[in-house]
C-alpha positions as CSV (number, residue, x, y, z in Angstrom):
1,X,0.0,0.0,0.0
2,X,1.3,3.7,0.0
3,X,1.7,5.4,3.3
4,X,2.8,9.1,2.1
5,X,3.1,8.8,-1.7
6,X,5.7,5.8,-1.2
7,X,4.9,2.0,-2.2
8,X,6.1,0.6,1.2
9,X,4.3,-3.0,1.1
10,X,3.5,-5.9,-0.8
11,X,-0.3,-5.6,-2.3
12,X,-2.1,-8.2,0.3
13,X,-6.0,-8.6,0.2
14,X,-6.7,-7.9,3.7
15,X,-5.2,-4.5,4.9
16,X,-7.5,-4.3,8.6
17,X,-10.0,-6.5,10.5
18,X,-11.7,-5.5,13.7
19,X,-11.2,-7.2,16.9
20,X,-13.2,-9.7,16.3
21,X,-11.2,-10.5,12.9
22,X,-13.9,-8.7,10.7
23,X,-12.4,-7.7,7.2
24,X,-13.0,-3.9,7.2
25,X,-13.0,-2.0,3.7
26,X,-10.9,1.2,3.0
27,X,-12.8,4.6,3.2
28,X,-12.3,5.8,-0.6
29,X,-10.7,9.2,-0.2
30,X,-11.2,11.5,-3.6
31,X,-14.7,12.6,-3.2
32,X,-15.3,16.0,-5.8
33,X,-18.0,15.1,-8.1
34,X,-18.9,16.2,-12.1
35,X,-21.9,18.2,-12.5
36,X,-23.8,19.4,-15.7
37,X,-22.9,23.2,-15.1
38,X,-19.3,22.3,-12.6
39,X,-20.7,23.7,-9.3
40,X,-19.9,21.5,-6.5
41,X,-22.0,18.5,-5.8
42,X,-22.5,16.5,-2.7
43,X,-19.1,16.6,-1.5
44,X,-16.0,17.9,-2.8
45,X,-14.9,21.0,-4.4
46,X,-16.5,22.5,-7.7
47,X,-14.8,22.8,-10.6
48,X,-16.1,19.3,-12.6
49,X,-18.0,20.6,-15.1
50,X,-19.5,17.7,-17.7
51,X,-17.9,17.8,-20.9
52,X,-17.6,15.2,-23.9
53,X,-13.9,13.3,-23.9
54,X,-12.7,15.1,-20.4
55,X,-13.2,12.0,-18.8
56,X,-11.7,8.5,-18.5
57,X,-12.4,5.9,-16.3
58,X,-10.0,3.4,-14.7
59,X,-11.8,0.1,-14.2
60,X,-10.9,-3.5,-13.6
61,X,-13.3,-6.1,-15.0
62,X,-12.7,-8.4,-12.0
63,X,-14.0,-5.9,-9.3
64,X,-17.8,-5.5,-8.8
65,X,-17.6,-1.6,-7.7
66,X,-15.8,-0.9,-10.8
67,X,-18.2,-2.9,-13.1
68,X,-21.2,-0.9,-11.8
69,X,-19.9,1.9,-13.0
70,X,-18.7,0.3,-16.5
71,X,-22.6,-0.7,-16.6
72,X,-24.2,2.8,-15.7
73,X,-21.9,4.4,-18.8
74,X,-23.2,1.9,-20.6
75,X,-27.1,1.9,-19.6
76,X,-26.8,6.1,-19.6
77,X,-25.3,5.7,-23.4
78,X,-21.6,7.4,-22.4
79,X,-19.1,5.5,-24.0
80,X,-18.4,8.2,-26.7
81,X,-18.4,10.9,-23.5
82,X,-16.5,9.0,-20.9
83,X,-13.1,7.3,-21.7
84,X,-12.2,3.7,-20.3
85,X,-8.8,1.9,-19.8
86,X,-8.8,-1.6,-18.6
87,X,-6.6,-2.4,-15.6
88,X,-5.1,-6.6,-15.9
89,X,-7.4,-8.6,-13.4
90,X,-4.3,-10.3,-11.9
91,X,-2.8,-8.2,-8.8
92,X,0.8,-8.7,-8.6
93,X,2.5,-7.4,-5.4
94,X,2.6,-3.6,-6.0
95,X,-1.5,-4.1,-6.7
96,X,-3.3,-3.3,-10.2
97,X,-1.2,-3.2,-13.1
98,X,-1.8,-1.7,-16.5
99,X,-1.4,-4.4,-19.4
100,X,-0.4,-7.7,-20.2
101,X,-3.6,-9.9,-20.1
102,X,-6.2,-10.3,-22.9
103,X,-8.8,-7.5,-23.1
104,X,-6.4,-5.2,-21.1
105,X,-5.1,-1.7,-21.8
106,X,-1.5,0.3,-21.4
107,X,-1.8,3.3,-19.4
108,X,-2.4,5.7,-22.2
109,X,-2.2,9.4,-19.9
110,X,0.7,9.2,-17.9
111,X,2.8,5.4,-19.1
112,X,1.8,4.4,-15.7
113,X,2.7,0.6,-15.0
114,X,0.8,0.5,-11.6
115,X,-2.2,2.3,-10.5
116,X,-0.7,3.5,-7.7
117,X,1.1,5.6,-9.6
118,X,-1.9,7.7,-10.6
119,X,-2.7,7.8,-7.2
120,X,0.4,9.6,-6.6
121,X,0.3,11.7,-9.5
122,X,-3.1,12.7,-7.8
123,X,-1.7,13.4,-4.6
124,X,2.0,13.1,-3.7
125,X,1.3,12.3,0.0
126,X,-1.5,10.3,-0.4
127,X,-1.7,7.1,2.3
128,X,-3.9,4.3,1.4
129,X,-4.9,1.4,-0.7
130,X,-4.7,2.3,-5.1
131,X,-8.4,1.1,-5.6
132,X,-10.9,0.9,-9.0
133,X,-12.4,2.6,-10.2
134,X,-10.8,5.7,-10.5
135,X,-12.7,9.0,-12.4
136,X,-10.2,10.8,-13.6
137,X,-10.0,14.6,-15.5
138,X,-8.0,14.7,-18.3
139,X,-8.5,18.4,-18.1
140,X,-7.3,19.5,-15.4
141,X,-4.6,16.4,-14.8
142,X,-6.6,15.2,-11.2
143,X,-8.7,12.7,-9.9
144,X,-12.0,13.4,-9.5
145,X,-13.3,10.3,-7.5
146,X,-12.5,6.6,-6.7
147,X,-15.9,5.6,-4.5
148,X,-18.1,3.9,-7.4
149,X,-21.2,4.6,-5.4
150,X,-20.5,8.3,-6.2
151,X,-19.5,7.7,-9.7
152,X,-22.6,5.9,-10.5
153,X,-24.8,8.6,-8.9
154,X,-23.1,11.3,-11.3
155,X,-23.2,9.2,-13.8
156,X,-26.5,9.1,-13.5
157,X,-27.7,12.7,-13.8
158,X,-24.1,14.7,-14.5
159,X,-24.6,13.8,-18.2
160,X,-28.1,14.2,-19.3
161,X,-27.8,17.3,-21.3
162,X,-24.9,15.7,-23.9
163,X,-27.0,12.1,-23.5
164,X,-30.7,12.5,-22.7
165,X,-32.2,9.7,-21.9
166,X,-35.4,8.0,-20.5
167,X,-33.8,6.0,-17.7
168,X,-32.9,7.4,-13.8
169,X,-31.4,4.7,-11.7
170,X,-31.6,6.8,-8.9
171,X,-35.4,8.7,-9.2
172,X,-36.3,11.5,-6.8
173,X,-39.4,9.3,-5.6
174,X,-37.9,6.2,-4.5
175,X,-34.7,7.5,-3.3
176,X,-35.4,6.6,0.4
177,X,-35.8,3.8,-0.1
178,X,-32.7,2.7,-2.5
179,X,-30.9,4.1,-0.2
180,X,-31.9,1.9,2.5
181,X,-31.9,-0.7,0.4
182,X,-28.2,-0.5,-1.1
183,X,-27.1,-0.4,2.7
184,X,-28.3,-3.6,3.9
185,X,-27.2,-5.4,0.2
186,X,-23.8,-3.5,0.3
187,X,-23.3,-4.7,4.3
188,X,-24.7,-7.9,4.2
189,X,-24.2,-9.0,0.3
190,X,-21.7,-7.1,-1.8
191,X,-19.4,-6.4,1.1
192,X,-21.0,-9.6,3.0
193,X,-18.7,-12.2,0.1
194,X,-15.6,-10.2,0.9
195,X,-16.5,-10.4,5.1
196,X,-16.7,-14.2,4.9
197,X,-13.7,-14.9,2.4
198,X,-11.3,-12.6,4.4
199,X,-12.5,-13.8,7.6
200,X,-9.8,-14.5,10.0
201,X,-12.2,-15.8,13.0
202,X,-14.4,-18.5,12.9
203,X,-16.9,-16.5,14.4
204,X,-16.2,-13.2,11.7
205,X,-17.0,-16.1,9.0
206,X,-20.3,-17.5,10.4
207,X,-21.7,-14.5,10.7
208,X,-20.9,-13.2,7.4
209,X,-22.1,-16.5,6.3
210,X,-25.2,-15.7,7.8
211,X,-26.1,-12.3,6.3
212,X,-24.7,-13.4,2.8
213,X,-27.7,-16.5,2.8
214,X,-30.3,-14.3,4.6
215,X,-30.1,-11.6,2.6
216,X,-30.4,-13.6,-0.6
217,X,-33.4,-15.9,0.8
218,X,-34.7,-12.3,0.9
219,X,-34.0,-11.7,-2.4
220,X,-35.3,-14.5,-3.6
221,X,-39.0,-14.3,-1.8
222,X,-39.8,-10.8,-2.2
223,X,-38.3,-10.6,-6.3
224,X,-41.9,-10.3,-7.3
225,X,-41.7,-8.4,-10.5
226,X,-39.1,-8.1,-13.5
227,X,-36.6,-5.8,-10.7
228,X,-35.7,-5.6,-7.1
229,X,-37.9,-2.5,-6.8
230,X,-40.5,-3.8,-9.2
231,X,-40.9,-3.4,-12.6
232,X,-38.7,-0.1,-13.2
233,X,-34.5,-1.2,-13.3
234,X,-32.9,1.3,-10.6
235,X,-29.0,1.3,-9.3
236,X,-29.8,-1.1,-6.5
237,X,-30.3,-4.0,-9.1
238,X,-27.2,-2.9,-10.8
239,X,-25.5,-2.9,-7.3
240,X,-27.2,-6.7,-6.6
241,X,-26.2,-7.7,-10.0
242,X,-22.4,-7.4,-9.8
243,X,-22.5,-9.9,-6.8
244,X,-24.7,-12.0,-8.1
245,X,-22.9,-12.9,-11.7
246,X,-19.6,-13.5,-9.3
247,X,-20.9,-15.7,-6.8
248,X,-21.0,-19.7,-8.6
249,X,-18.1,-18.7,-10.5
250,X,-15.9,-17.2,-7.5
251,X,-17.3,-16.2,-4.1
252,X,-18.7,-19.9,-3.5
253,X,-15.6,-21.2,-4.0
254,X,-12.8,-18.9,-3.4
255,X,-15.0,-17.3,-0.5
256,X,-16.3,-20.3,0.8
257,X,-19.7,-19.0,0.1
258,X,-20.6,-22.1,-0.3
259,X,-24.2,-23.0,1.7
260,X,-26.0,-22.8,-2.1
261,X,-25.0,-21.5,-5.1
262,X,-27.6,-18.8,-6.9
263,X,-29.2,-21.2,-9.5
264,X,-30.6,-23.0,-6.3
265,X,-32.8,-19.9,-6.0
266,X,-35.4,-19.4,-9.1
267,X,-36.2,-16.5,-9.1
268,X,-33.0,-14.5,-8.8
269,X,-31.7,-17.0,-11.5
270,X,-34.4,-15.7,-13.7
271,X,-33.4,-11.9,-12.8
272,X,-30.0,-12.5,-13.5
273,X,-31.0,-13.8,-17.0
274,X,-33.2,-10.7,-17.2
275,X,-30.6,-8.2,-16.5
276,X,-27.6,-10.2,-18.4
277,X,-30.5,-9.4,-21.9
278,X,-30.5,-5.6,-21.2
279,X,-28.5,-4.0,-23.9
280,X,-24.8,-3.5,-22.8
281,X,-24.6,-5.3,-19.6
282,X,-23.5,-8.7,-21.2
283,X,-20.4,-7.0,-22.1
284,X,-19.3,-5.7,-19.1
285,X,-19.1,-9.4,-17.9
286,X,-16.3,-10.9,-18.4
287,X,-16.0,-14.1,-16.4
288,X,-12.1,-14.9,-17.8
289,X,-11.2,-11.9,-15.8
290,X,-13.0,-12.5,-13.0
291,X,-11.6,-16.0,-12.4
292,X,-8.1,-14.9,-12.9
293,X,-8.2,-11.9,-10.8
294,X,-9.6,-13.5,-7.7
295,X,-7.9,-16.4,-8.4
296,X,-4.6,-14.3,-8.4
297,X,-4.5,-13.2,-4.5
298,X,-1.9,-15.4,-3.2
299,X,-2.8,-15.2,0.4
300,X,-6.1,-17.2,-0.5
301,X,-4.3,-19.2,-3.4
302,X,-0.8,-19.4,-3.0
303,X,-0.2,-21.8,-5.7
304,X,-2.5,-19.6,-8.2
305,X,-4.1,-22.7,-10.1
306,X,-7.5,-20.8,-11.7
307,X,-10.7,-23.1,-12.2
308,X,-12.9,-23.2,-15.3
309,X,-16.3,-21.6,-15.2
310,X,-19.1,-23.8,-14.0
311,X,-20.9,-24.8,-17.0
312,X,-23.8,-23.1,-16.1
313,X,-22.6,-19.6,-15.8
314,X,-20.5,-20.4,-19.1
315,X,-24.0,-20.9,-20.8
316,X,-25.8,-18.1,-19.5
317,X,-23.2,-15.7,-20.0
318,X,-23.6,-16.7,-24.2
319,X,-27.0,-17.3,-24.6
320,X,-28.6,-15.4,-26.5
321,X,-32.2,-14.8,-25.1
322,X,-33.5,-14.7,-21.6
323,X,-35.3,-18.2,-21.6
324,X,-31.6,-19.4,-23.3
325,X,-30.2,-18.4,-20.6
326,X,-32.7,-19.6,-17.8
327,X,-32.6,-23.1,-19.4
328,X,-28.4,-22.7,-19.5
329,X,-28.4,-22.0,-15.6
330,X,-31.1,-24.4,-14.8
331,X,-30.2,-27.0,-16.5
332,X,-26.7,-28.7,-14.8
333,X,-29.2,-28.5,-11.4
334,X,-32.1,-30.7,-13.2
335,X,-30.0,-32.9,-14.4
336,X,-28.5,-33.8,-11.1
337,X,-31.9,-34.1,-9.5
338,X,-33.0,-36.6,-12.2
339,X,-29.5,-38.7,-11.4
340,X,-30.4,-38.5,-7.9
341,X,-34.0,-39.9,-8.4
342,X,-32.4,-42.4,-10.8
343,X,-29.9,-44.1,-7.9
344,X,-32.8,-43.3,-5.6
């Protein structure tokens, strides 16, 4: 990590736990926001005024928080406004690195090799983990913000004059109650995968274990319409999403999240096939990645071996219609329960 603009420590996935060996996430610390005219917005100083080709975004394709903003640019229509480079999924020991794995991109500002040299470049003191994504200003040669739950609220709205458009993720009218909702997913969910997998207690683990199942049993009963909020798409899903298209393929195994996998639950199999057929959210998946970047953090794999894809998410991920893709993800599940039944 850097402490003071200096790289003084191996990258390691776990940088603090509680007392009770609780994995606690860094704070992010570059908060200014981009607004249609450049006045300030909810934190931050002014200054970020929205402009076609001023921006590029620093994203990794293995990390959820990043791909939620790669999928509101999308969704919003953005990505002839909003610039993208494509961090390698691996982290080697000084953390993200620019290059050298398929589908990955050289720094093309700065030359950078590591991310946390555009941290540093951003501020020469800074202390702290070199996170994705990072919204950077091309303009004015600083970082804007590196807390995707920001970025995808500005995202949202900042925009709207260069790309209208008929979809809000975050409406006026429901925002109480996204908000409440994103906090339970994000503790017990998003964050809730990470809390069991970098567990360093026994107890720490159980009772992420416990959040992770009884917030997705919740899911799972009250998904009564096309969308977690009913039958109007909002940030929340996009926030559930990324968690959901990682968990067979990674968090029930690297994580030991491993109580059931989501095609035991039909109806958020079904929703996952639902948003995978929205137009540009397929491509922001890309499970190779994914694998390989989780995969990559020696302290949970020290020999680095990566697994294949179950064959269900493989099949989802290229089908080509929604009931393709239900059919893809129920089908390795059926076919076990007919071979039970058979040696029954």
């Amino acid at each position: 990590m850097l402490v003071d603009g200096k790289w003084v420590a191996k990258w390691q996935p776990v940088q603090k736990v509680d007392e009770a060996g609780r994995f606690v996430r860094q704070v992010s610390s570059f908060r200014n926001w981009i607004t249609p005219d450049g006045r300030p917005g909810p934190t931050g100083e002014g200054g970020f005024e929205a402009e076609p080709g001023r921006y590029r975004l620093y994203v990794a394709l293995i990390c959820p928080w990043a791909s939620r903003t790669l999928i509101a640019r999308k969704l919003k229509g953005l990505e002839y406004i909003i610039a993208v480079t494509v961090l390698n999924p691996s982290l080697t020991h000084q953390g993200w690195q620019f290059g050298g794995f398929s589908g990955t991109d050289a720094d093309p500002l700065f030359g950078a090799r590591y991310m946390h040299e555009i941290y540093t470049r951003a501020d020469p003191q800074v202390t702290g983990r070199a996170t994705v994504p990072v919204l950077w200003d091309m303009k004015r040669d600083v970082m804007v913000n590196n807390e995707s739950a920001d970025i995808l609220r500005m995202l949202d709205t900042a925009f709207e004059h260069l790309a209208p458009s008929d979809l809000r993720l975050y409406p006026a009218s429901r925002a109480t109650e996204i908000d409440a909702f994103n906090q339970r997913i994000y503790d017990l969910l998003n964050n809730g995968v990470y809390k069991a997998g970098f567990a360093t207690s026994q107890a720490a683990y159980d009772e992420a274990m416990d959040g992770i199942f009884g917030m997705l049993d919740e899911l799972e009963t009250g998904l009564t319409g096309d969308f977690l909020l009913g039958d109007r798409l909002t940030e929340t899903d996009i926030r559930a999403f990324v968690t959901l298209i990682r968990f067979d393929a990674a968090y029930h195994g690297f994580f030991k999240t491993n109580r059931k996998q989501i095609r035991d639950y039909p109806r958020l199999s079904a929703y996952l096939a639902r948003l995978l057929n929205l137009p540009g959210i397929r491509e922001t998946v890309d499970m190779d990645h994914i694998l390989h970047g989780y995969y990559s953090m020696k302290a949970l794999n020290p020999l680095g071996v990566v697994p294949q894809a179950p064959a269900h998410v493989a099949a989802m991920l290229h089908s080509g219609t929604q009931a393709e893709a239900v059919a893809a993800w129920e089908a390795p599940a059926a076919d076990a329960s007919r071979a039970r039944a058979g040696r029954d």
